[in-house]
C-alpha positions in Angstrom: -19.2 11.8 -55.6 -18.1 12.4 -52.1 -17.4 9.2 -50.0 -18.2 9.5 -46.5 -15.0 9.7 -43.8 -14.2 6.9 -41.6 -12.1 6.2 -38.6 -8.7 4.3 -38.4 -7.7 3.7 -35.5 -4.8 1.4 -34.1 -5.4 0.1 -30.7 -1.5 -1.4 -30.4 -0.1 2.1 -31.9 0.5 3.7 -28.2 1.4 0.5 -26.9 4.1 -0.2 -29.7 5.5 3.6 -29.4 6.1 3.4 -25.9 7.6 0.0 -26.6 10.1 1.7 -28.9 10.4 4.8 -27.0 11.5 2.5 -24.0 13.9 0.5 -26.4 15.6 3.8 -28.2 16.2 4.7 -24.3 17.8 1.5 -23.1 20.4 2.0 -25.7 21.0 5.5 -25.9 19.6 6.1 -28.8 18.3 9.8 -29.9 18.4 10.4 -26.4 18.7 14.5 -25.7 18.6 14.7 -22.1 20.6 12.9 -19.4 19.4 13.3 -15.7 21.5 13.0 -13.1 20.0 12.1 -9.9 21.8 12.3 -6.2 21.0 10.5 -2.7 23.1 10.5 0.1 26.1 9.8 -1.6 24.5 8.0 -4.5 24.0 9.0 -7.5 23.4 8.0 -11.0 22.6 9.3 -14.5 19.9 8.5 -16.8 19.7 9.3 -20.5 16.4 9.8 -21.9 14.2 11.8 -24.2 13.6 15.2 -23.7 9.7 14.5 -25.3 8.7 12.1 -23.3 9.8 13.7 -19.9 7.7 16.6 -20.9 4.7 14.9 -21.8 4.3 12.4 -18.9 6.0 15.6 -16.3 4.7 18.6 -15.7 7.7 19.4 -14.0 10.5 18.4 -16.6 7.6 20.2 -19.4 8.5 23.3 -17.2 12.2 23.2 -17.2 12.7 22.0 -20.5 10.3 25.1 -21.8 12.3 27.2 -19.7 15.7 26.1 -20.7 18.3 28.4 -22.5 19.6 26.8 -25.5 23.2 25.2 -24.7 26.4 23.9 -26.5 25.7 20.6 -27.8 22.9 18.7 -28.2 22.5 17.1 -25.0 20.8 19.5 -21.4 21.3 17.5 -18.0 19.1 18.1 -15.4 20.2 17.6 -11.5 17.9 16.1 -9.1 18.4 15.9 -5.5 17.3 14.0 -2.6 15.9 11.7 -5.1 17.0 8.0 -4.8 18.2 6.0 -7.7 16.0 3.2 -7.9 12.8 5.4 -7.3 14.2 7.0 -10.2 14.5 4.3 -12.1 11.2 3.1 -11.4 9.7 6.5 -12.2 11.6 5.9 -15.8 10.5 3.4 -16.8 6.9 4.0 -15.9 6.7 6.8 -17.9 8.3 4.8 -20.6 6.4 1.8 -20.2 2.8 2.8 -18.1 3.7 0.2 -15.3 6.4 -0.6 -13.2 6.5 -3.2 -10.3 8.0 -2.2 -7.0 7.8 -3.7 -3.4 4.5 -3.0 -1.2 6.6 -0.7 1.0 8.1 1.8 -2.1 4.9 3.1 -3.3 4.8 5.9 -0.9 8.3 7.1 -1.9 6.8 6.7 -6.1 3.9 8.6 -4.8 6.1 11.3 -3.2 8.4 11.6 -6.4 5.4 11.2 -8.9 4.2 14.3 -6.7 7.3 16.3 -6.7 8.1 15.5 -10.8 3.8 16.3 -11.1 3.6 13.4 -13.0 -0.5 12.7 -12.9 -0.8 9.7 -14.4 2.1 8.0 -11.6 0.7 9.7 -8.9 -3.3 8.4 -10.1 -1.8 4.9 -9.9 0.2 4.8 -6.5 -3.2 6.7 -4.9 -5.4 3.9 -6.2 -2.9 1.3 -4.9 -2.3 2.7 -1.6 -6.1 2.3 -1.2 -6.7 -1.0 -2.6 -4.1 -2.1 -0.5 -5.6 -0.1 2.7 -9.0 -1.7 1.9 -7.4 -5.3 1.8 -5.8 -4.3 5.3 -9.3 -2.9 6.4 -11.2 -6.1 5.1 -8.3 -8.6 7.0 -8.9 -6.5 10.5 -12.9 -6.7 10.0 -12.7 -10.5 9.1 -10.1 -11.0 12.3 -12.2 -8.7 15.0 -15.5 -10.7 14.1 -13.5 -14.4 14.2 -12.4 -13.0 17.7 -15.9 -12.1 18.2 -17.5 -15.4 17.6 -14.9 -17.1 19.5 -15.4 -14.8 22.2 -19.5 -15.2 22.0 -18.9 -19.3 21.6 -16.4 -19.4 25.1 -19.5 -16.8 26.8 -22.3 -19.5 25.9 -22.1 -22.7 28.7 -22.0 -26.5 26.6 -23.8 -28.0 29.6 -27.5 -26.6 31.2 -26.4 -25.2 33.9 -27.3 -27.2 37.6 -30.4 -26.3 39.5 -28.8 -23.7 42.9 -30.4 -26.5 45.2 -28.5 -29.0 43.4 -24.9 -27.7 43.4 -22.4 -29.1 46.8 -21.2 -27.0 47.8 -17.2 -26.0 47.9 -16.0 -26.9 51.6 -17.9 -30.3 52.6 -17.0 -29.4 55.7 -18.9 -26.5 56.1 -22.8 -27.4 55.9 -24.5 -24.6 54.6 -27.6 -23.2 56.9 -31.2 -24.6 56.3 -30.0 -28.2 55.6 -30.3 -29.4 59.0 -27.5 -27.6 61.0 -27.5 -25.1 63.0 -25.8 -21.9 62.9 -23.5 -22.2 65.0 -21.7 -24.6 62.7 -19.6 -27.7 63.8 -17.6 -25.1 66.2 -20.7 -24.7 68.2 -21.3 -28.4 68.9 -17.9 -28.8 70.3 -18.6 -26.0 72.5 -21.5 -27.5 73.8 -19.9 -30.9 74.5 
């Protein structure tokens, strides 16, 4: 009697590999590669596992495929112009599936997600970058139409505006013609005295 085949499935399994993955790395553990990374002047080294560079880096796939086998158990791997804390933060995303950096890094994790072709990094800073773009967009709309109804408010009068004929006019002095004077004004009439 055959039994039909059914599914089991753990939905914490990736979760709790990275987990471990991430933990093996932080102490040194089975670690088989050690990248060394370099920015003017600084530079660092990171142990880490060969496995989960390649699978989460197209570009450390690549040179780990492509390697010659060495002395030891350990390769290193030299990176340039790349700064130590992007580095770090690239780490542990791959180790982890989220990092947190500040608002004004995630260009410089898209650029090295970009240059190590790591997909899944680069998806996440390119969805950032617009959420945070569209959040920009959305405070400049919500600011040009305030300034708008201000300005629309200060263009409407409070007050019904006066009737022309019932306005005085500016200079009291100077009565305007039609109103009973002539012309010639007030210098006239002294003229004519």
């Amino acid at each position: 009697m055959e039994s039909n085949p059914v599914l089991l499935e753990s939905k914490s399994s990736p979760i709790n590999l990275l987990n471990e993955m991430q933990q093996l790395r932080l102490l040194g553990h089975l670690c088989d590669v050690t990248v060394s990374v370099e920015y003017q002047g600084v530079r660092a080294e990171f142990p880490a596992h060969k496995a989960v560079l390649a699978a989460t880096s197209k570009f450390f796939k690549e040179v780990f495929l492509n390697e010659k086998p060495v002395d030891g158990p350990r390769s290193n791997v030299f990176l340039n112009e790349v700064q130590v804390a992007d580095f770090a933060s690239f780490l542990e995303f791959v180790y982890t599936a989220r990092v947190e950096v500040e608002e004004d890094r995630v260009q410089r994790m898209l650029e090295i997600a970009e240059k190590l072709k790591c997909l899944d990094l680069s998806e996440t800073c390119f969805q950032l970058k617009k959420q945070m773009l569209e959040s920009v967009l959305l405070e400049l709309q919500n600011f040009s139409e305030s300034q708008n109804s201000e300005e629309e408010s200060a263009a409407r009068p409070s007050t019904v505006p006066m009737a022309e004929d019932e306005r005085e006019p500016l200079d009291s002095s100077v009565t305007a013609p039609g109103r009973g004077a002539s012309p010639e004004g007030p210098a006239a009439k002294s003229k004519e005295k």
